[in-house]
Structure formats: C-alpha cells, structure tokens
N, C-alpha and C positions, 0 to 999 in steps of 0.2 A: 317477499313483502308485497302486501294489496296495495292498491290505488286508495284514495281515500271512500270511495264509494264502493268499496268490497270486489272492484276486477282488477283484472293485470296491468289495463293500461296506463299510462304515464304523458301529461300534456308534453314533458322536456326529459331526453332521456338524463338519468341522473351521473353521468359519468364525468360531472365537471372538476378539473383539477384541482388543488388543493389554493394555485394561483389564482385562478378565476372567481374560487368562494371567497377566499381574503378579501377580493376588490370587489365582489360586489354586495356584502355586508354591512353594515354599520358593526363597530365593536366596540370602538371609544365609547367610556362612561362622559366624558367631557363632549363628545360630538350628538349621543342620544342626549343631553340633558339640553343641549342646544335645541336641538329639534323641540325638543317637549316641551318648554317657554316661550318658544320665538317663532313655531311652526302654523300656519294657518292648518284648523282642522275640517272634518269632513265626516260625517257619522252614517254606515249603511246598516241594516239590519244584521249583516254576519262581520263587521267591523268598524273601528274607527281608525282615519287615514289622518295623519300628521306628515307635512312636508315645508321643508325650508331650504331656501337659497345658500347653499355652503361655499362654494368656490367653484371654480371651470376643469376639478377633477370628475373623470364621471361620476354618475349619480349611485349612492347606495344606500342598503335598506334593510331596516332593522326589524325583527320581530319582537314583542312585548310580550309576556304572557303569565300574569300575576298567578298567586296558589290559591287566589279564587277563581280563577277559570274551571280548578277538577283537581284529579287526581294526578300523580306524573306522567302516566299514559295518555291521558287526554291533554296533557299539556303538549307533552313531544310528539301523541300527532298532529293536532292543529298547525305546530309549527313544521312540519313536514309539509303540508297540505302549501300551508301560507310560501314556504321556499321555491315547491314547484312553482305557483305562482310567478313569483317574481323569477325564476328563473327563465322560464316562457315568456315573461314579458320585457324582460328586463332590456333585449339590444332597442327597444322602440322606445325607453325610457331619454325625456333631454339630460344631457351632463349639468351638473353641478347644482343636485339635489340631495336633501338627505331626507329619506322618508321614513318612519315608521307608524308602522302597523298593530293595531291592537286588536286580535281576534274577539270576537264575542260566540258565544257556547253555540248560536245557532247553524255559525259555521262548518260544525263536525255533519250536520243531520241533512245538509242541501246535498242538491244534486252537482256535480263539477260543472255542469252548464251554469248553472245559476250563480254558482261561485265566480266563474268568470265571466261572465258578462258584470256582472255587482261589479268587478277588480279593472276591467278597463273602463267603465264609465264611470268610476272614481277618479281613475288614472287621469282622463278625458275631463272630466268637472274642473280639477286643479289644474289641467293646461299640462301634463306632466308629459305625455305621451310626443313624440316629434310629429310634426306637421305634417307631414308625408304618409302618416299610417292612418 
C-alpha cells in the first residue's frame, strides 16, 4: 500500500489496535449529529473542520465523506490520508472534543507537507491542540 503521494512512507506507523481505533474515532450517529449542529466550524482549501465540546472523555474524530466527493476509491483513500492524519496528531489533541472532518477533492492532489501543515494550523485556529505543543 502507497503513501498518499505515491511513496512508501507513512507520518504514523499503521499498526494501531483495534482498542486504540475504537477510542479514538467518532462512530455514534447521535454523537456526529452533535458535532454537526452544535460544532463551531472552520473551512481550509483541502477541508472543513467541525468541533465541539463533548465531555472530559478524550477527544475523538470522525471522518465525513459524501458520494459526491468521487468514486469509492477516492472516497476510501482520502479517508485513509484523513486517519493518518489524525493518528499523527492525535496524543497533542486536548480531551473532550469531538471533531469532524469533511475532506474536499483538493486534498487527494497536495503534497503531505501541505496537508499537514493545513491539519495542525486548523488544529491550532480552534485551540484544539494542548498548550505545550
């Protein structure tokens, strides 16, 4: 399996447990509908950032990705792309957030630099990020 920009490499290696992805996920339809009414947003060229104050569980984070984004490939890479992300980011994330994430089509075609610098200065915009990073 490529990187998303066609090499080998990988921001997080992907070997997280099946524990680890449960928790740090959104899955509830009741807890994304939350986010999506009640969440202050945030719009960058390769996405839009939704987050809301849930409880003092830690923070987790959903990806969105309507069947006008593309075709199923290009859905399930983006959301590939979008998990490393947050998996890379995710111990710097404050507790008891819930975020989601709506890619936009420009996301497939950047470079991963550009993708992540875009993903922590959103992070950083919303205050999302802990104080120490």
């Amino acid at each position: 399996m490529d990187g998303w920009d066609g090499t080998k490499e990988y921001l997080f290696p992907m070997s997280v447990n099946r524990l680890e992805r449960s928790s740090i996920f959104l899955r509830s339809h009741r807890e994304i509908q939350v986010v999506k009414h009640e969440g202050r947003r945030i719009s960058t060229v390769f996405f839009n950032l939704l987050a809301h104050k849930m409880d003092e569980a830690p923070s987790r984070v959903g990806i969105i990705v309507g069947k006008r984004f593309g075709n199923a490939v290009r859905r399930n890479r983006v959301k590939r792309v979008f998990r490393e992300l947050v998996r890379y980011s995710y111990p710097e994330l404050v507790p008891g957030r819930g975020i989601l994430v709506f890619p936009k089509r420009d996301a497939l075609v950047q470079s991963r630099e550009a993708l992540v610098q875009a993903w922590r200065s959103s992070l950083s915009r919303m205050h999302l990020l802990r104080p120490n990073t």
